[in-house]
DRENTORKOL-3810 file (N, C-alpha, C; in nm, 4 decimals):
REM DRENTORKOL-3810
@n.u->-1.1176; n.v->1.6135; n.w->-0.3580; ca.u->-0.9879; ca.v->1.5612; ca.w->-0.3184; c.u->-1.0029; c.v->1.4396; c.w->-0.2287
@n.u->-0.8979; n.v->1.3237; n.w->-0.2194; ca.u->-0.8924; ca.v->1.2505; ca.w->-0.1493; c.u->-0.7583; c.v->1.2577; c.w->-0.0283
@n.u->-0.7419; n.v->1.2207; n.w->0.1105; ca.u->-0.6186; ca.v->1.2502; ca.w->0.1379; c.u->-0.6580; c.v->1.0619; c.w->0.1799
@n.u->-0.4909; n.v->1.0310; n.w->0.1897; ca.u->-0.4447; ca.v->0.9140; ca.w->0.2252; c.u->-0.4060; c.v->0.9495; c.w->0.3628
@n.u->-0.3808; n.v->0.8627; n.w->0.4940; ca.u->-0.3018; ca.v->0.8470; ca.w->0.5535; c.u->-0.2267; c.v->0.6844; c.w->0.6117
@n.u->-0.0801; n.v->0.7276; n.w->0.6075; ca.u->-0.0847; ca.v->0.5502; ca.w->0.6671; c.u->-0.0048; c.v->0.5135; c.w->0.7851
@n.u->-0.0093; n.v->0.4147; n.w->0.8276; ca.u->0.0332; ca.v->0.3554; ca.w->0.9439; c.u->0.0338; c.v->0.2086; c.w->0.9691
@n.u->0.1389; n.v->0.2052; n.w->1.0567; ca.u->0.2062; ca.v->0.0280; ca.w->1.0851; c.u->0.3094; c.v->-0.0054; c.w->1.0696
@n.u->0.4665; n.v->0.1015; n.w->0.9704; ca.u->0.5332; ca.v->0.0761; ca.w->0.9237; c.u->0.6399; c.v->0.0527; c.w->1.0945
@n.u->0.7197; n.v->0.0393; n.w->1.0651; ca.u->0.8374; ca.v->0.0340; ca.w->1.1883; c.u->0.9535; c.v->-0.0349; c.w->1.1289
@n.u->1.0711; n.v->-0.1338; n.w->1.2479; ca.u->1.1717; ca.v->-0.1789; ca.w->1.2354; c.u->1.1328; c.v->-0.2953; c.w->1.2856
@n.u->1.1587; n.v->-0.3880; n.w->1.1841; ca.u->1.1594; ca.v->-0.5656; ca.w->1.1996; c.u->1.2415; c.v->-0.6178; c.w->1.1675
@n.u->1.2595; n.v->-0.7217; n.w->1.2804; ca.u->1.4010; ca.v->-0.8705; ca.w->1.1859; c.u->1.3201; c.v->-0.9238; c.w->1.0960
@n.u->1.4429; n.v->-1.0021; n.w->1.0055; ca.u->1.4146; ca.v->-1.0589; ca.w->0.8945; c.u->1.3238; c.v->-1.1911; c.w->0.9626
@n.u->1.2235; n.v->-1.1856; n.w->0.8873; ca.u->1.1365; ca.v->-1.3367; ca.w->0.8867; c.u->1.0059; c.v->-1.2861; c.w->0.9477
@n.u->0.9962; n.v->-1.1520; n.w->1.0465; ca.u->0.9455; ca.v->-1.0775; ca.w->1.0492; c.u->0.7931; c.v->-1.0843; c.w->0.9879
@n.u->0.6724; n.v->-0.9971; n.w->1.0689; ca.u->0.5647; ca.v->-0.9457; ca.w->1.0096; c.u->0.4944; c.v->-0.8225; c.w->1.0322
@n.u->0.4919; n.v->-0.7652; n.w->0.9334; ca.u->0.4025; ca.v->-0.6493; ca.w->0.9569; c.u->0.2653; c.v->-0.5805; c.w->0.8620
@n.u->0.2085; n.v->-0.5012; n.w->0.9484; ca.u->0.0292; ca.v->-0.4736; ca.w->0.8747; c.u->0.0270; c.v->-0.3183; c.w->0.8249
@n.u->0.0677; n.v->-0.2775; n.w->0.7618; ca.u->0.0356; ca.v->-0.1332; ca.w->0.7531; c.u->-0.1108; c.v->-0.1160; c.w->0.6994
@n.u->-0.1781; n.v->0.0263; n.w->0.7282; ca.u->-0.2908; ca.v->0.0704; ca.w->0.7284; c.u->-0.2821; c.v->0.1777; c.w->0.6152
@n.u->-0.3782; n.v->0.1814; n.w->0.5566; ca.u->-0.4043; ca.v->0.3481; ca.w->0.5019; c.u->-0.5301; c.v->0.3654; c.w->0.5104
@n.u->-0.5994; n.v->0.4532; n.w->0.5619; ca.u->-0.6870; ca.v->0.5144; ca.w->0.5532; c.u->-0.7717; c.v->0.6526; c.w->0.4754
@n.u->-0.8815; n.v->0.6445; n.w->0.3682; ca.u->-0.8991; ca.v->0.7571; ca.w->0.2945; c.u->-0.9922; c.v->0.8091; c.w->0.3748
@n.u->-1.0248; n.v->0.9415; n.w->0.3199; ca.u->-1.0910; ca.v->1.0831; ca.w->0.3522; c.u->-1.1006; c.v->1.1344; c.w->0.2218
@n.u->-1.2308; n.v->1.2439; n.w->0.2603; ca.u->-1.2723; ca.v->1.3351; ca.w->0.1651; c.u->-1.3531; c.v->1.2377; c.w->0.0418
@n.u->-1.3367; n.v->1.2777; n.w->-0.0718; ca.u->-1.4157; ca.v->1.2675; ca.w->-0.1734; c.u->-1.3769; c.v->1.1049; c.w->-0.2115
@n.u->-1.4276; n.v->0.9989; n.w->-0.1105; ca.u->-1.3338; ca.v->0.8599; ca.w->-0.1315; c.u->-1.4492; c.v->0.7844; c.w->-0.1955
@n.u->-1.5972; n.v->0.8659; n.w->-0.2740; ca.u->-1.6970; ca.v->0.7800; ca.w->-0.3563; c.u->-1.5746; c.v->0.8042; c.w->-0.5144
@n.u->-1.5213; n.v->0.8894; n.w->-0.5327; ca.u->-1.4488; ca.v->0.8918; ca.w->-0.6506; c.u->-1.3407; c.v->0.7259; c.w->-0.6458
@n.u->-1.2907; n.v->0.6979; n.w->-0.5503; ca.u->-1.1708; ca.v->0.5846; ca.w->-0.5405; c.u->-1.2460; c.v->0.4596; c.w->-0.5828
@n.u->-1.1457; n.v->0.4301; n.w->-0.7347; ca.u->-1.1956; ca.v->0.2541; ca.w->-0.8058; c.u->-1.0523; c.v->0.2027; c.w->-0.7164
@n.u->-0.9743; n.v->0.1941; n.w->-0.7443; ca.u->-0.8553; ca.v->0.1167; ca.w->-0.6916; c.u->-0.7677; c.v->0.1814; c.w->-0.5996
@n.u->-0.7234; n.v->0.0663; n.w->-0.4798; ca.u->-0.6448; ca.v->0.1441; ca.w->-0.3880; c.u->-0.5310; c.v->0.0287; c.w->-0.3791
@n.u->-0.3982; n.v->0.0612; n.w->-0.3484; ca.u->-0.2711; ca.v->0.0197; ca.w->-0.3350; c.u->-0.1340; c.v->0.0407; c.w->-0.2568
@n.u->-0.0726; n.v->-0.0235; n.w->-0.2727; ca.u->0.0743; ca.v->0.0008; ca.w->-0.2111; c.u->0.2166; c.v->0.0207; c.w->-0.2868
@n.u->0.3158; n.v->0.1035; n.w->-0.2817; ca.u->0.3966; ca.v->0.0992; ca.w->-0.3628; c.u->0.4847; c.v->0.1434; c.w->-0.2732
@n.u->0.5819; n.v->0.0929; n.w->-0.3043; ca.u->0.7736; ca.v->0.1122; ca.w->-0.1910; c.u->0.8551; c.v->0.2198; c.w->-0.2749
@n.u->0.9592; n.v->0.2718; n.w->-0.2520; ca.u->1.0165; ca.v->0.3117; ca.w->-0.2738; c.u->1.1566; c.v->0.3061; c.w->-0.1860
@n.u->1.3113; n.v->0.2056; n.w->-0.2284; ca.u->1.3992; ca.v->0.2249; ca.w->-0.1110; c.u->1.5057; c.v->0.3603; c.w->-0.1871
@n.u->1.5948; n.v->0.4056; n.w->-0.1413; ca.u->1.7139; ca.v->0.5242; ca.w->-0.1627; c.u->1.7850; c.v->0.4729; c.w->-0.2815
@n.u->1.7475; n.v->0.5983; n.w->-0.3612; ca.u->1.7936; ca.v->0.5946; ca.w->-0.4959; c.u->1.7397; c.v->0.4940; c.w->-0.6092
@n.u->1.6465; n.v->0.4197; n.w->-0.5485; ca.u->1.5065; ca.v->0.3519; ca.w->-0.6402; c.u->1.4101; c.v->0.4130; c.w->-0.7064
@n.u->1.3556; n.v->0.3660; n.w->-0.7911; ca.u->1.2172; ca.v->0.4399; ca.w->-0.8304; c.u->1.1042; c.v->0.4019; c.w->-0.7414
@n.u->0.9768; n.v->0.4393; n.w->-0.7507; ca.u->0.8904; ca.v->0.4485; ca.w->-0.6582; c.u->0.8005; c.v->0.2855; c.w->-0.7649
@n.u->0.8205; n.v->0.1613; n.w->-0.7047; ca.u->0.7633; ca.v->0.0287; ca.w->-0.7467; c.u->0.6236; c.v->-0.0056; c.w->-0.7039
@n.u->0.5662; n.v->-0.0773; n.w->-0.7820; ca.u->0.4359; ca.v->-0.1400; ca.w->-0.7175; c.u->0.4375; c.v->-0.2681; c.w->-0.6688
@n.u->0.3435; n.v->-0.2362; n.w->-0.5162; ca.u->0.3760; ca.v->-0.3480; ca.w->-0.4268; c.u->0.2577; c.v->-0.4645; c.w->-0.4513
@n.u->0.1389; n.v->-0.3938; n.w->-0.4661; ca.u->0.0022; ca.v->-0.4478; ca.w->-0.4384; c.u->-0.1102; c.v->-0.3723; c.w->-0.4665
@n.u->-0.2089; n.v->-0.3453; n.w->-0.5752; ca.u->-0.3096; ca.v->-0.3142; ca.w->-0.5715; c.u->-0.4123; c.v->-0.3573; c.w->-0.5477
@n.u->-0.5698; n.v->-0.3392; n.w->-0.5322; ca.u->-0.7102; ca.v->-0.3676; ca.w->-0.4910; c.u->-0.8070; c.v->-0.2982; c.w->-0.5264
@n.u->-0.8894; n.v->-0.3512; n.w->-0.6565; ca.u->-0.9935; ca.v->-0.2599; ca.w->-0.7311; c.u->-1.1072; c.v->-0.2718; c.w->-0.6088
@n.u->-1.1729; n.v->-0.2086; n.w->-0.6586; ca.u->-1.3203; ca.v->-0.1677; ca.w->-0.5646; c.u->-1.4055; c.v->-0.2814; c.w->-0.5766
@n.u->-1.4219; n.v->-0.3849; n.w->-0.6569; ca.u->-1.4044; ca.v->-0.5284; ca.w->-0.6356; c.u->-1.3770; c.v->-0.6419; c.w->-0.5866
@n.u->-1.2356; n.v->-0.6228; n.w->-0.4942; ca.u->-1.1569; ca.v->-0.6972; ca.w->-0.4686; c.u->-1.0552; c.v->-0.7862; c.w->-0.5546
@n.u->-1.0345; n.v->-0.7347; n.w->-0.6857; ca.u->-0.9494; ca.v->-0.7818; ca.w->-0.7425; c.u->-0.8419; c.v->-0.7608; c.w->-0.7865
@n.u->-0.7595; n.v->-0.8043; n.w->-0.6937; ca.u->-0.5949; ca.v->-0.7866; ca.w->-0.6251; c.u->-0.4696; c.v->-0.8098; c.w->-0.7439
@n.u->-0.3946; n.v->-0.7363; n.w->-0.7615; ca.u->-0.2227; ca.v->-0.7584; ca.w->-0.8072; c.u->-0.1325; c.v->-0.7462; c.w->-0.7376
@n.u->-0.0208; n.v->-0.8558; n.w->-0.7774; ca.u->0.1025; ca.v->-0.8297; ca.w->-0.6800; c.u->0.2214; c.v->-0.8377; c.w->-0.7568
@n.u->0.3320; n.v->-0.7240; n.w->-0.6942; ca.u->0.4492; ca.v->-0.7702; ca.w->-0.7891; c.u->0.5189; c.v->-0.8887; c.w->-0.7687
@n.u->0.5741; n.v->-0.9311; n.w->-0.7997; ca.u->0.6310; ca.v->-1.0886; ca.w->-0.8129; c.u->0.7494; c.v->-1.1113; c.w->-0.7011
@n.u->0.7837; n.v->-0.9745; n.w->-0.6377; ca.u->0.8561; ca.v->-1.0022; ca.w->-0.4987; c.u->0.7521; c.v->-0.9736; c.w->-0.3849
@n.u->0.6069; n.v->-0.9874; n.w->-0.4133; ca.u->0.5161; ca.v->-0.9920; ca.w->-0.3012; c.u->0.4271; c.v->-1.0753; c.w->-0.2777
@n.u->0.4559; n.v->-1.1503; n.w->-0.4067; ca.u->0.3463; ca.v->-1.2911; ca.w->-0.4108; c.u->0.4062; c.v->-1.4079; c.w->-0.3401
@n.u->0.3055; n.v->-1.4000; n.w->-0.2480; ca.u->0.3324; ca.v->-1.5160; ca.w->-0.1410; c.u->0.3466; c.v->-1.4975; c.w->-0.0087
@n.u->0.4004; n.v->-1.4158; n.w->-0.0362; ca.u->0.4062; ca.v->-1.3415; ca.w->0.1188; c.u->0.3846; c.v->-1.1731; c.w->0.2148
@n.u->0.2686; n.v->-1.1384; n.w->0.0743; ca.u->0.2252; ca.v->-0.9942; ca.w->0.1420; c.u->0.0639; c.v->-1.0386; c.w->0.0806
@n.u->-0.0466; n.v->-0.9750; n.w->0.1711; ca.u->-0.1644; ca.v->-0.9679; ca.w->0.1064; c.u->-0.2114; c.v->-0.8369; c.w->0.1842
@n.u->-0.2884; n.v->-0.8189; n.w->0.0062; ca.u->-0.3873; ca.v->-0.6444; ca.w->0.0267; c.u->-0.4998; c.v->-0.6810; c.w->0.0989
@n.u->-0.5600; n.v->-0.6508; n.w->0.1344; ca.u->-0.6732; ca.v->-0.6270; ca.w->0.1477; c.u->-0.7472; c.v->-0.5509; c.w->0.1663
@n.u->-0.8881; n.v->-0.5063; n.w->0.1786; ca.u->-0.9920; ca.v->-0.3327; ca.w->0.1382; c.u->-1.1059; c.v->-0.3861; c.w->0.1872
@n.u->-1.1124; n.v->-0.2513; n.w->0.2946; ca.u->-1.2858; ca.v->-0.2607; ca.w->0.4171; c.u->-1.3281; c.v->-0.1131; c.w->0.2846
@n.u->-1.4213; n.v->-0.1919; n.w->0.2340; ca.u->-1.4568; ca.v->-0.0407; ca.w->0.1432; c.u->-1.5534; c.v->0.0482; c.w->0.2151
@n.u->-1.6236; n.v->-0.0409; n.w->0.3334; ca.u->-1.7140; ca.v->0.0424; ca.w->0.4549; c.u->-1.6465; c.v->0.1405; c.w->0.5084
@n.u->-1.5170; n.v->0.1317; n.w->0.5509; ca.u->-1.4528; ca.v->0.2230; ca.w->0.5990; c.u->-1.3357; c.v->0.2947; c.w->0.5738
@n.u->-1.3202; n.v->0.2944; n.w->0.3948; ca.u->-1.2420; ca.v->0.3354; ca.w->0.2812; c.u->-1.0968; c.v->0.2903; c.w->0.3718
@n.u->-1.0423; n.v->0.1875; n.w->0.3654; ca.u->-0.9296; ca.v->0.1391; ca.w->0.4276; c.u->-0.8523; c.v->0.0398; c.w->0.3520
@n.u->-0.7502; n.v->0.0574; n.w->0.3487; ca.u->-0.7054; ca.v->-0.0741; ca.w->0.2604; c.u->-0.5389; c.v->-0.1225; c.w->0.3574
@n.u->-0.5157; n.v->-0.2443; n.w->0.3292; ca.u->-0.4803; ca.v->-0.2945; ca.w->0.4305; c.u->-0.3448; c.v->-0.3654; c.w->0.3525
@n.u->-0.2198; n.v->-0.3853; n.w->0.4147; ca.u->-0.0951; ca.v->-0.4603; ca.w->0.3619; c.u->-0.0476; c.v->-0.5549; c.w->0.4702
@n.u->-0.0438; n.v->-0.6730; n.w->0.4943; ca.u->0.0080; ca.v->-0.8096; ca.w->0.5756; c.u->0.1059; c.v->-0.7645; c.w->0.5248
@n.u->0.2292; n.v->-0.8319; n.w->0.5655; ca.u->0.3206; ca.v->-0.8446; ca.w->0.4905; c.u->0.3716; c.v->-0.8912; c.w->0.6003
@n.u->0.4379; n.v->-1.0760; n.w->0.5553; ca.u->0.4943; ca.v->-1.1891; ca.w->0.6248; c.u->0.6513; c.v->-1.2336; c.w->0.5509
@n.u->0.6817; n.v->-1.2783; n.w->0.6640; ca.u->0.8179; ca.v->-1.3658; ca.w->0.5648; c.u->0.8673; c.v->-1.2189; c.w->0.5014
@n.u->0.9305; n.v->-1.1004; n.w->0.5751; ca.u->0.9969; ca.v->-1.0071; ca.w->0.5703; c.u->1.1250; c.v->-1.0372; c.w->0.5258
@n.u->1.2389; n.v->-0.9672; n.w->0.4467; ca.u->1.3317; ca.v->-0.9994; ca.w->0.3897; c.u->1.3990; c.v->-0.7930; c.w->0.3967
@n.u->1.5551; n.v->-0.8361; n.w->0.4438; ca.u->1.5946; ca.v->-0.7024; ca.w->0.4555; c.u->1.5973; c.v->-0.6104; c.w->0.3147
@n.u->1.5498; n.v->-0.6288; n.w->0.1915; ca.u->1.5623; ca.v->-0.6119; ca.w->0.0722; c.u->1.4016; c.v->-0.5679; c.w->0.0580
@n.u->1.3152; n.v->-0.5770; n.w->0.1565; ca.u->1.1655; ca.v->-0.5500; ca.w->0.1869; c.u->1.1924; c.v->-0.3563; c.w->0.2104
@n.u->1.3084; n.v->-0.3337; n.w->0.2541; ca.u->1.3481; ca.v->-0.1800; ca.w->0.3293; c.u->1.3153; c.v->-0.0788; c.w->0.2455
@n.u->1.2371; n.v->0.0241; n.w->0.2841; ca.u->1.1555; ca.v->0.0922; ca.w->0.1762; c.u->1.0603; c.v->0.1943; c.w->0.2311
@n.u->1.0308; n.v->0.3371; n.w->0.1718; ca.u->0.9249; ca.v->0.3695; ca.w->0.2096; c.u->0.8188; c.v->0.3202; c.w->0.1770
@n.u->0.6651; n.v->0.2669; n.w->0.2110; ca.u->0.5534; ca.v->0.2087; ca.w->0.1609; c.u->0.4820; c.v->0.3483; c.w->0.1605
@n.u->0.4241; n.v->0.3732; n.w->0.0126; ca.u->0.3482; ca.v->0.4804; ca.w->-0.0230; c.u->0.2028; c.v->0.4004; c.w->-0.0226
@n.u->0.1035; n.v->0.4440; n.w->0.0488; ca.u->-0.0502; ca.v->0.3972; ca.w->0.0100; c.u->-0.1351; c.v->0.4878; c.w->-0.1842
@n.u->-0.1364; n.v->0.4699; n.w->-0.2230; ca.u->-0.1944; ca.v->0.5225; ca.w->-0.3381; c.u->-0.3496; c.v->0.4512; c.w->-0.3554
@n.u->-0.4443; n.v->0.5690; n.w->-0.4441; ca.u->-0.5566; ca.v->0.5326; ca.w->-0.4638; c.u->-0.5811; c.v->0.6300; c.w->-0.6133
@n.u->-0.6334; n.v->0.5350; n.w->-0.6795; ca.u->-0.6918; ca.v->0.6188; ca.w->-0.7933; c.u->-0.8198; c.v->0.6313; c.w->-0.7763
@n.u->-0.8721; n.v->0.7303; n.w->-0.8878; ca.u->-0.9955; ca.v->0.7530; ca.w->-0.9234; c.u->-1.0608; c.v->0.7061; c.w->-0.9961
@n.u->-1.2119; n.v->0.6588; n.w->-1.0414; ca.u->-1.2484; ca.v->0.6487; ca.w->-1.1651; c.u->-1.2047; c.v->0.7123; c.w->-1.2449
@n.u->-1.2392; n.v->0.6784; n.w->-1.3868; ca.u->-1.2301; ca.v->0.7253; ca.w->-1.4936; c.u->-1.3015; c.v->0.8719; c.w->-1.4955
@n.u->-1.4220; n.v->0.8245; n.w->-1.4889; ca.u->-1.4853; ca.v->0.9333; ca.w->-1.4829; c.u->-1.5041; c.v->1.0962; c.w->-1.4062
@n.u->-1.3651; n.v->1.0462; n.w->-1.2732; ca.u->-1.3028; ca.v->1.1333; ca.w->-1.2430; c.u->-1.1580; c.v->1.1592; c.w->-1.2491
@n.u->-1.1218; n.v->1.0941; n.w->-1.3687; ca.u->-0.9917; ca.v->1.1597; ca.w->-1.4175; c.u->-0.9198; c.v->1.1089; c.w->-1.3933
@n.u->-0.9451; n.v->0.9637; n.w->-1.3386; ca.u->-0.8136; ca.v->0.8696; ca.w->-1.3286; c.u->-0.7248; c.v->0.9156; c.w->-1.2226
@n.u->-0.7356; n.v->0.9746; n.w->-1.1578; ca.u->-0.6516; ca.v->1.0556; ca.w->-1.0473; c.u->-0.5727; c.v->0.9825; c.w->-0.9406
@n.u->-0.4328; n.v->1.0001; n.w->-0.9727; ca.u->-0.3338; ca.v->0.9077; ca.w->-0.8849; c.u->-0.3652; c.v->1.0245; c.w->-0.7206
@n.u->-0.3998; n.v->0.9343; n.w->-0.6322; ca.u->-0.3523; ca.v->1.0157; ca.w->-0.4727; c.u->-0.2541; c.v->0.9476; c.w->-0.4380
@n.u->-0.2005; n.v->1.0298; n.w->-0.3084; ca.u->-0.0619; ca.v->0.9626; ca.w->-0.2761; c.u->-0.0573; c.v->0.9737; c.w->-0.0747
@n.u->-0.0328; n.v->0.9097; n.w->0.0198; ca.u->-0.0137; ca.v->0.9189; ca.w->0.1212; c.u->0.1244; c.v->0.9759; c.w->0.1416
@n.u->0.1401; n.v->1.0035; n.w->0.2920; ca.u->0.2828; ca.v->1.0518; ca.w->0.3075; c.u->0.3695; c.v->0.9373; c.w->0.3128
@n.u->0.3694; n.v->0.8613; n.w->0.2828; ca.u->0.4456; ca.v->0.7348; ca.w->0.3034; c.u->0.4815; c.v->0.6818; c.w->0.4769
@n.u->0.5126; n.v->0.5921; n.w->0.5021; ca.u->0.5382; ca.v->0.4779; ca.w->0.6319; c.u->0.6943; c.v->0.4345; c.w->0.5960
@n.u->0.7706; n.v->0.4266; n.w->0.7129; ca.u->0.9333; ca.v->0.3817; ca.w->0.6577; c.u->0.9047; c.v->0.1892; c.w->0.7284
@n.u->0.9448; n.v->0.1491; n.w->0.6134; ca.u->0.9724; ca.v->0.0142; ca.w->0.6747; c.u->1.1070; c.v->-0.0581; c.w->0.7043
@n.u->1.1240; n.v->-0.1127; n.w->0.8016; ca.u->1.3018; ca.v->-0.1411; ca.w->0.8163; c.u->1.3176; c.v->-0.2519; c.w->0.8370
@n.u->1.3547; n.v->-0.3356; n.w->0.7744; ca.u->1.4098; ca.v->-0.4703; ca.w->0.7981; c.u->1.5618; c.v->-0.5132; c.w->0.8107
@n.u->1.5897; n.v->-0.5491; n.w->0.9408; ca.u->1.7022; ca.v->-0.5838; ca.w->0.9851; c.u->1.7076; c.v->-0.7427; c.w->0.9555
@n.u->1.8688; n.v->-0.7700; n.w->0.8871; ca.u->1.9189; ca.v->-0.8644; ca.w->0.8976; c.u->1.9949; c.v->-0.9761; c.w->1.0130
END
């Protein structure tokens, strides 16, 4: 098993910046890719930003430009900037990490971080 945990989220004005953290545990030689995904009330759960075990990053097209991933794979951590905040940013941020293949592709999930952006 892997557990996620994360941290950094809070309440910001718009224009705003903030860093959330996630940190893995347990069985984290299984984790190829680690990420971020929001979810605001009555949304589906979206992708914000992923980071293969590589360093080779995706973003959804309301994060390009002004959020970057980044991953200390020394210390199974993966990391979300996120600048130039917009109240439409408001959302839980879920940290997620998959597995190799070879272990089953396995979605993990953190408890999520609330992020709040005031207008």
């Amino acid at each position: 098993q892997v557990q996620l945990v994360e941290s950094g989220g809070g309440l910001v004005q718009a224009g705003g910046s903030l860093r959330l953290s996630c940190a893995a545990s347990g069985n984290t030689f299984r984790i190829n890719s680690m990420g971020w995904y929001r979810q605001a009330p009555g949304n589906e759960r979206t992708l914000v930003a992923t980071i293969s075990s590589r360093g080779s990053t995706n973003y959804a097209d309301s994060a390009k430009g002004r959020f970057t991933i980044s991953r200390d794979n020394a210390k199974n951590i993966v990391y979300l900037q996120m600048n130039s905040l917009k109240p439409e940013d408001t959302a839980v941020y879920y940290c997620n990490a998959r597995s190799y293949i070879a272990y089953g592709g396995t979605n993990y999930w953190g408890q999520g971080t609330q992020v709040t952006v005031s207008s």
